[in-house]
PyMOL Python script that loads the backbone (N, CA, C, O; Angstrom):
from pymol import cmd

cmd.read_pdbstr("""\
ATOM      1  N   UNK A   1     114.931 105.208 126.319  1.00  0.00           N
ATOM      2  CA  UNK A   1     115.336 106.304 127.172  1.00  0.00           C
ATOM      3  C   UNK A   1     116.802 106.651 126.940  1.00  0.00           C
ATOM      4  O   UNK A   1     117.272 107.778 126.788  1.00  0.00           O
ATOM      5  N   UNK A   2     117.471 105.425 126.941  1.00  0.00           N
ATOM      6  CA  UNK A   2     118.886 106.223 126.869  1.00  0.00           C
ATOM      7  C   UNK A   2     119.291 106.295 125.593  1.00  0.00           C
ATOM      8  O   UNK A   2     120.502 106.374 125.385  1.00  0.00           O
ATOM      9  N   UNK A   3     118.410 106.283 124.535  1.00  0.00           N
ATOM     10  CA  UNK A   3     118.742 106.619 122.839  1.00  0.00           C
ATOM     11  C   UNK A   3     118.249 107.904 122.926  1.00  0.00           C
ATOM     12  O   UNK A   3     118.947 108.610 122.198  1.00  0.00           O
ATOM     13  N   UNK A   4     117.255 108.647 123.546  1.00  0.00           N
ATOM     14  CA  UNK A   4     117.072 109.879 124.056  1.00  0.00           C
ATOM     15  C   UNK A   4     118.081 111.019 124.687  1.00  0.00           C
ATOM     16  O   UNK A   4     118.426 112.173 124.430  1.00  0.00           O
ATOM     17  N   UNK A   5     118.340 110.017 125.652  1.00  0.00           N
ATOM     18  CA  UNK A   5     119.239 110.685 126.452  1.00  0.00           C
ATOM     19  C   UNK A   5     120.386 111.107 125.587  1.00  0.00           C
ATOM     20  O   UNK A   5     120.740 112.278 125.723  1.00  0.00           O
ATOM     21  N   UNK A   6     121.288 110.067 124.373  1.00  0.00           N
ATOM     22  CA  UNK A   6     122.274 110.275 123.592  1.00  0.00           C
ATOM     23  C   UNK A   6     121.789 111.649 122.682  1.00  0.00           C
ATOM     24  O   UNK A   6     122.414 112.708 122.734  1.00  0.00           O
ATOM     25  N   UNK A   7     120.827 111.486 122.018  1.00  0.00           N
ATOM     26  CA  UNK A   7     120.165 112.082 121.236  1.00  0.00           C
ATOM     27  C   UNK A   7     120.311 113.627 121.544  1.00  0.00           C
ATOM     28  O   UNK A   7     121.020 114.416 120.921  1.00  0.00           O
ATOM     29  N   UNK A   8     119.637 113.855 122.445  1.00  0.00           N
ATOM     30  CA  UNK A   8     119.853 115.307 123.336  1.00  0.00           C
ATOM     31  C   UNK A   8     121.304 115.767 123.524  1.00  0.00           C
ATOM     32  O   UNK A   8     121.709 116.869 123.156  1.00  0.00           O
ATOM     33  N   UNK A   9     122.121 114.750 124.180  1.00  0.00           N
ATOM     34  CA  UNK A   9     123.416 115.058 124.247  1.00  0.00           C
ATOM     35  C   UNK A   9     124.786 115.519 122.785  1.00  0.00           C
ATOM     36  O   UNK A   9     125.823 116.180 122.726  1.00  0.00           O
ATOM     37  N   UNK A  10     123.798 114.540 121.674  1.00  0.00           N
ATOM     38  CA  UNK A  10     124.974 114.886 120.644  1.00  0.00           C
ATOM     39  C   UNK A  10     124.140 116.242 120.208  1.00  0.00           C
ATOM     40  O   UNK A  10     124.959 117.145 120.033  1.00  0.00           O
ATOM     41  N   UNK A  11     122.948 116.640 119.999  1.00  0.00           N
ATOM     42  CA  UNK A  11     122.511 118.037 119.403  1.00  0.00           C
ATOM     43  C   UNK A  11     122.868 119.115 120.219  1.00  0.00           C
ATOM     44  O   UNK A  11     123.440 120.170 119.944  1.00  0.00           O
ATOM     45  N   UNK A  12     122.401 118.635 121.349  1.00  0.00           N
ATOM     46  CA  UNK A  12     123.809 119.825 122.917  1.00  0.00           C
ATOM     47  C   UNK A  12     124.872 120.264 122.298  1.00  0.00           C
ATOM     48  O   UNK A  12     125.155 121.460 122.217  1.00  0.00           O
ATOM     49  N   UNK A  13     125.519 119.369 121.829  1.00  0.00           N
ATOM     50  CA  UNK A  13     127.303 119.423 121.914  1.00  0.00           C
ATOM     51  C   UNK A  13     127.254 120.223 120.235  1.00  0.00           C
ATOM     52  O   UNK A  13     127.765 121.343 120.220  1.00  0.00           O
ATOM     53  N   UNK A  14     126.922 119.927 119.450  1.00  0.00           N
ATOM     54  CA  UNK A  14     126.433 120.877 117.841  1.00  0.00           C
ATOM     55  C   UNK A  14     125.911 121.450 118.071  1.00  0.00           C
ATOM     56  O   UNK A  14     125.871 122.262 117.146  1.00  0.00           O
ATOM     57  N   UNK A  15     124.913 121.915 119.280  1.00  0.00           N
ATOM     58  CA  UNK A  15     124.509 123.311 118.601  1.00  0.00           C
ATOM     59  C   UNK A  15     125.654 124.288 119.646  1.00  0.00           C
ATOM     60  O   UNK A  15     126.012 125.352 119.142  1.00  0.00           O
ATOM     61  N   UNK A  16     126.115 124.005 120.806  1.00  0.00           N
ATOM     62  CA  UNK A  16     127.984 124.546 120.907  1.00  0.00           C
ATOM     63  C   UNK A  16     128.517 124.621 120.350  1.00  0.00           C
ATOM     64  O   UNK A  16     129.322 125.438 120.796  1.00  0.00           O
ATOM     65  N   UNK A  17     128.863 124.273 119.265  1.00  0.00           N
ATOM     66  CA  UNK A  17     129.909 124.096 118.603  1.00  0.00           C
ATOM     67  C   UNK A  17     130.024 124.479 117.154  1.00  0.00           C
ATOM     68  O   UNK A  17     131.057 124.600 116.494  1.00  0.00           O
ATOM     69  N   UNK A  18     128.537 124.681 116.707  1.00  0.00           N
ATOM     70  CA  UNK A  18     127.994 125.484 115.735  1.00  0.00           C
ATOM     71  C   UNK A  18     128.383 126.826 115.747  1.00  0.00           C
ATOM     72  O   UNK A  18     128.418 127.234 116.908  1.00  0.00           O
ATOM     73  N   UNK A  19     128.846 128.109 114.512  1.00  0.00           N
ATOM     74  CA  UNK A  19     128.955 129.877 114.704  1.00  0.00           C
ATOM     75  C   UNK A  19     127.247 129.892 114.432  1.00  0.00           C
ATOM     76  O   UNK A  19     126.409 130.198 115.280  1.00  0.00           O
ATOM     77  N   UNK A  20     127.027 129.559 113.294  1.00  0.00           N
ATOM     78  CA  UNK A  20     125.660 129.925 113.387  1.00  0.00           C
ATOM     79  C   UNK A  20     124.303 129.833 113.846  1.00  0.00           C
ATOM     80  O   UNK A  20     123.816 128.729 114.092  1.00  0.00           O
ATOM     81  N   UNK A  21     123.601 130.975 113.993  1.00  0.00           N
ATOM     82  CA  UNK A  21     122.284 130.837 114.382  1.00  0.00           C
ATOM     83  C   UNK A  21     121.281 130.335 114.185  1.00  0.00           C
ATOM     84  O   UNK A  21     120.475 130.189 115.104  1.00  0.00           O
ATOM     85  N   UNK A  22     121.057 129.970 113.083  1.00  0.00           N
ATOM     86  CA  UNK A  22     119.753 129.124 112.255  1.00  0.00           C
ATOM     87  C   UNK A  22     120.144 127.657 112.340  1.00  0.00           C
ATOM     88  O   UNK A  22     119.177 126.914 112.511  1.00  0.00           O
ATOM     89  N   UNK A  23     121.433 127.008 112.257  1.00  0.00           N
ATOM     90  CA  UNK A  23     121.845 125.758 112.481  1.00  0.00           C
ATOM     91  C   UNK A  23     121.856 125.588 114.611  1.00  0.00           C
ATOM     92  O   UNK A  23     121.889 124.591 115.332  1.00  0.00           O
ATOM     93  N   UNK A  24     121.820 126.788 114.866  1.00  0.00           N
ATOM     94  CA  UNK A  24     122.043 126.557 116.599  1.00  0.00           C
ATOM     95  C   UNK A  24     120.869 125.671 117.091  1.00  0.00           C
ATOM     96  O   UNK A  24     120.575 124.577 117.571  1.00  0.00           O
ATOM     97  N   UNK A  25     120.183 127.385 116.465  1.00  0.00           N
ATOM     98  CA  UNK A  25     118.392 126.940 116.289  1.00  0.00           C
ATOM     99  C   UNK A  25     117.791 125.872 116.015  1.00  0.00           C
ATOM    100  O   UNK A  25     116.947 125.419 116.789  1.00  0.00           O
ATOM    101  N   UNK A  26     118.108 125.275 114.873  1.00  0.00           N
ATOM    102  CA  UNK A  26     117.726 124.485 114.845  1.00  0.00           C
ATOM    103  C   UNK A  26     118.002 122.782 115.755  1.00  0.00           C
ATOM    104  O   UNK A  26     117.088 121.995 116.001  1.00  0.00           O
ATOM    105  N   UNK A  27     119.450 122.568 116.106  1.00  0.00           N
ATOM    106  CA  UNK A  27     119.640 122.080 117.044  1.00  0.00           C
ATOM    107  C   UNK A  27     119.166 121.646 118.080  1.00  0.00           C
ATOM    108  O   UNK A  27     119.095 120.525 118.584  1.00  0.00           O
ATOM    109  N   UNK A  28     118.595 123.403 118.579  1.00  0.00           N
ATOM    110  CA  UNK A  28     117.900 122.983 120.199  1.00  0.00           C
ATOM    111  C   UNK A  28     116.480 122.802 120.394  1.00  0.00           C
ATOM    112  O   UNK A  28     115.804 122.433 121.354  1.00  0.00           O
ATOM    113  N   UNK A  29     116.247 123.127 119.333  1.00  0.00           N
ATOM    114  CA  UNK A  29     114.494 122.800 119.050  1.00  0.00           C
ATOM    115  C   UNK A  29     114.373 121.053 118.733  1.00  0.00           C
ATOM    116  O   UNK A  29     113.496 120.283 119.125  1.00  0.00           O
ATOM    117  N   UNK A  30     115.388 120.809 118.025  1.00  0.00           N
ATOM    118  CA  UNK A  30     115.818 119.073 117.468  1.00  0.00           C
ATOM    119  C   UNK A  30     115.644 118.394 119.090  1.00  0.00           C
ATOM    120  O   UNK A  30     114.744 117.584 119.309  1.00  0.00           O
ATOM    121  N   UNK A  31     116.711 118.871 120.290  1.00  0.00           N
ATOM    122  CA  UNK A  31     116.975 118.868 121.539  1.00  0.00           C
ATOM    123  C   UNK A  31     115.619 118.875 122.207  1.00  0.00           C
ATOM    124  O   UNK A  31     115.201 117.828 122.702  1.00  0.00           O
ATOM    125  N   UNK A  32     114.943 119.923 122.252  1.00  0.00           N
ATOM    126  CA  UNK A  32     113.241 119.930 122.609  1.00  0.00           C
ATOM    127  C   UNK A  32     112.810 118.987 122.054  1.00  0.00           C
ATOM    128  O   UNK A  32     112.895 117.971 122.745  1.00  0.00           O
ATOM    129  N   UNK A  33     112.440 118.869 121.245  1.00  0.00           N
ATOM    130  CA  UNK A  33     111.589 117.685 120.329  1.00  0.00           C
ATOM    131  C   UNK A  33     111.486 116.657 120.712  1.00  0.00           C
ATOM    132  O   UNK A  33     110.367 116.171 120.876  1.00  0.00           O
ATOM    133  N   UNK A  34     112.882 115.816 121.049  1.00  0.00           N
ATOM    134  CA  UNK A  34     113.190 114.303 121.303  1.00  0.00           C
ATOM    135  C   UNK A  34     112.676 114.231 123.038  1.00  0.00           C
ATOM    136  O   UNK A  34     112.054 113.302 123.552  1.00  0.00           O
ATOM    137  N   UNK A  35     113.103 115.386 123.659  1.00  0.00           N
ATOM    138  CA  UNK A  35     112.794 115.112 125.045  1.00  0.00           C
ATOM    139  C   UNK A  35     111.242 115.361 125.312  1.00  0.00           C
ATOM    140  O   UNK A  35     110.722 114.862 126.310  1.00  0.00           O
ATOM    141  N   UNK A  36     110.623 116.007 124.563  1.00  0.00           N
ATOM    142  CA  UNK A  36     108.880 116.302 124.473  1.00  0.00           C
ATOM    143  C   UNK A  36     108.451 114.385 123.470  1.00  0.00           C
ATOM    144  O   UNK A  36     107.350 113.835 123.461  1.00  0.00           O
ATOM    145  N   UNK A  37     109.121 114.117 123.122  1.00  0.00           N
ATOM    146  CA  UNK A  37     108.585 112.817 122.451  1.00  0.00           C
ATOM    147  C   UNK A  37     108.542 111.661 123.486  1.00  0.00           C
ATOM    148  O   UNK A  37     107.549 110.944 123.607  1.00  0.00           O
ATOM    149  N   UNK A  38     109.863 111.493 124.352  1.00  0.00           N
ATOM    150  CA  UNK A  38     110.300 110.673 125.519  1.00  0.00           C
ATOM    151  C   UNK A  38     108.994 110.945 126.469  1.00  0.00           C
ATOM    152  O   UNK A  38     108.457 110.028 127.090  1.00  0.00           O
ATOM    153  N   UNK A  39     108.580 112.179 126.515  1.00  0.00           N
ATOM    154  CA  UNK A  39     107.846 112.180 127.751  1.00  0.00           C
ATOM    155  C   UNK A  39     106.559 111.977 127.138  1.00  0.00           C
ATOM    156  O   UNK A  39     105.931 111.259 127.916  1.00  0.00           O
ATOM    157  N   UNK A  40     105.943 112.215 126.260  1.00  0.00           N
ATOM    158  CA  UNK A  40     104.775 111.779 125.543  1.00  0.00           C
ATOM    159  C   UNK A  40     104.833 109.932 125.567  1.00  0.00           C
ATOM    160  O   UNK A  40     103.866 109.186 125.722  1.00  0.00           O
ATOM    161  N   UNK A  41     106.288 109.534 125.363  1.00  0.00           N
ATOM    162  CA  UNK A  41     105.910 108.073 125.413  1.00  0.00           C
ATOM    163  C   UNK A  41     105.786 107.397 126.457  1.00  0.00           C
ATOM    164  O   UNK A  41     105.115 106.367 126.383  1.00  0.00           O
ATOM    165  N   UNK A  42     106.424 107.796 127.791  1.00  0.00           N
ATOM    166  CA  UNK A  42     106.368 107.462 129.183  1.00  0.00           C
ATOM    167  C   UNK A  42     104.880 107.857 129.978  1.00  0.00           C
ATOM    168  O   UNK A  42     104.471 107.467 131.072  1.00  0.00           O
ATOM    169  N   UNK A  43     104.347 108.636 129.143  1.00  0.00           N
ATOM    170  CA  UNK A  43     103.220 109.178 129.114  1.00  0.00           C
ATOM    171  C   UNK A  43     102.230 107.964 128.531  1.00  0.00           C
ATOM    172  O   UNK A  43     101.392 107.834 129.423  1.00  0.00           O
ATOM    173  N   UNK A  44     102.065 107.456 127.963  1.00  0.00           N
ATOM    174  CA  UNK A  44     101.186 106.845 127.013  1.00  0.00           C
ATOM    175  C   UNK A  44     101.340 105.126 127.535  1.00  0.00           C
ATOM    176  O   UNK A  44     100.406 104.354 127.754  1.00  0.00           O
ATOM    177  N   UNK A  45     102.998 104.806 127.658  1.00  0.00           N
ATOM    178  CA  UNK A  45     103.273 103.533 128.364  1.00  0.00           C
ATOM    179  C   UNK A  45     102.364 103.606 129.966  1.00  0.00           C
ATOM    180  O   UNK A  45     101.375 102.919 130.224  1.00  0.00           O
ATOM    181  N   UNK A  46     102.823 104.327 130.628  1.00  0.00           N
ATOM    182  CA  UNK A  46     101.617 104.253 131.866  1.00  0.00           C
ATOM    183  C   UNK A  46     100.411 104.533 131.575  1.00  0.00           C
ATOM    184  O   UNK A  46      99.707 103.806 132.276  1.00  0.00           O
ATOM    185  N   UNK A  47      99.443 105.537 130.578  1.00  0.00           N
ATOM    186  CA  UNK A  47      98.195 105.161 130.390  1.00  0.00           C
ATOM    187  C   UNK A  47      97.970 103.706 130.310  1.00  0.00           C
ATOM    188  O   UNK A  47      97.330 103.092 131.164  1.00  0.00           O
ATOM    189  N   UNK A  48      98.720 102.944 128.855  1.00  0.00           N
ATOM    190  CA  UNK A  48      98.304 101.843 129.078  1.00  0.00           C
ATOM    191  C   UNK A  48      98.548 100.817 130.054  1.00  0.00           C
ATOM    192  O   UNK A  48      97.851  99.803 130.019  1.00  0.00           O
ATOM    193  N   UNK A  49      99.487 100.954 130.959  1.00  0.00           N
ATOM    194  CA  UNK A  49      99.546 100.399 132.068  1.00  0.00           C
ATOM    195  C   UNK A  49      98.060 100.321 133.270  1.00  0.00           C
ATOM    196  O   UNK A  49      97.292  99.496 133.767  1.00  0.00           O
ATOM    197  N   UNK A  50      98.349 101.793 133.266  1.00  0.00           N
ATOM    198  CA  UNK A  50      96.758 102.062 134.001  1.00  0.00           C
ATOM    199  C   UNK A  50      95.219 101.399 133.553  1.00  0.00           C
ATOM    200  O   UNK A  50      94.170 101.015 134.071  1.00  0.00           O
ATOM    201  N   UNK A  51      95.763 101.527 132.434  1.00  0.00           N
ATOM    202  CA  UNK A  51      94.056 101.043 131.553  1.00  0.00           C
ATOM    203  C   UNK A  51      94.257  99.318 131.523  1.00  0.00           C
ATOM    204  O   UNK A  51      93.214  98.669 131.444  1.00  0.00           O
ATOM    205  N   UNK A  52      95.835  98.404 131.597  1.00  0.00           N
ATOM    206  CA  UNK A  52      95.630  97.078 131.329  1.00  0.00           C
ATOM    207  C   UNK A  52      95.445  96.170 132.980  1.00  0.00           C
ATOM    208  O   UNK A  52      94.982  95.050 133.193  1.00  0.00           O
ATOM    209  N   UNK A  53      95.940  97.056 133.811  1.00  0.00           N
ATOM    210  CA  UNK A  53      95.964  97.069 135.448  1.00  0.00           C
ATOM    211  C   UNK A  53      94.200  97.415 136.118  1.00  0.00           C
ATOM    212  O   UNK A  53      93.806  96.998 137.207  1.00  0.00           O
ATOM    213  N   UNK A  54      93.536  98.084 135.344  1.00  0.00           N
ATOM    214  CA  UNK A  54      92.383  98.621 135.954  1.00  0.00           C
ATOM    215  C   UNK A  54      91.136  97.189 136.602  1.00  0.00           C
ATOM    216  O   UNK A  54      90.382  96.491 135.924  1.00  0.00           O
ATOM    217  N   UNK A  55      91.289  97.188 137.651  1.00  0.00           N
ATOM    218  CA  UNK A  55      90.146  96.094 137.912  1.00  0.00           C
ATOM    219  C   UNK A  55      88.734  95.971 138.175  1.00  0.00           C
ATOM    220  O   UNK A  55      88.097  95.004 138.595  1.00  0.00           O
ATOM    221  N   UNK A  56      88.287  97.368 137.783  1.00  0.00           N
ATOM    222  CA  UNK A  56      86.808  97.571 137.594  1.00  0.00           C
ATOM    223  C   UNK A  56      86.265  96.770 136.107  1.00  0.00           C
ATOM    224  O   UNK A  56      85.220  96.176 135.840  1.00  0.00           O
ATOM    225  N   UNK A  57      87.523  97.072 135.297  1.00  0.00           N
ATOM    226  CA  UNK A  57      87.250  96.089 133.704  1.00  0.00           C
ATOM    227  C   UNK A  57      87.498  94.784 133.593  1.00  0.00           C
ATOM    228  O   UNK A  57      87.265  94.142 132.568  1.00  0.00           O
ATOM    229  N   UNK A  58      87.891  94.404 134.436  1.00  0.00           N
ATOM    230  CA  UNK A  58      88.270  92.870 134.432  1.00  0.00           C
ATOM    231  C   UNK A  58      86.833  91.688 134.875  1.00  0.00           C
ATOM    232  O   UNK A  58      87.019  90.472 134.901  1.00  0.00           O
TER     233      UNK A  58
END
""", "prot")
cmd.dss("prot")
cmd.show_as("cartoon", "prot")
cmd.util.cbc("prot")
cmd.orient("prot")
């Protein structure tokens, strides 16, 4: 999470600090990406939580 959190923050600060558009661009989509990945994995850690917790399977 908080290699995420950095992650987002240094492509933030470059694509500010960038003149151009195609490098901005690309930046904040970089920015999207990592935070759509974080939540896919917090996502997937509680499935399997749910599925190793379930006591109908036990």
């Amino acid at each position: 999470m908080a290699e995420q959190t950095w992650a987002t923050q240094q492509l933030l600060t470059l694509a500010a600090q960038t003149p151009q558009f195609k490098e901005k661009a690309l930046y904040l989509a970089l920015a999207e990406l990592t935070e759509e990945q974080q939540r896919r994995i917090d996502l997937a850690q509680g499935e399997l939580d749910g599925r190793t917790w379930n006591p109908s399977r036990w």
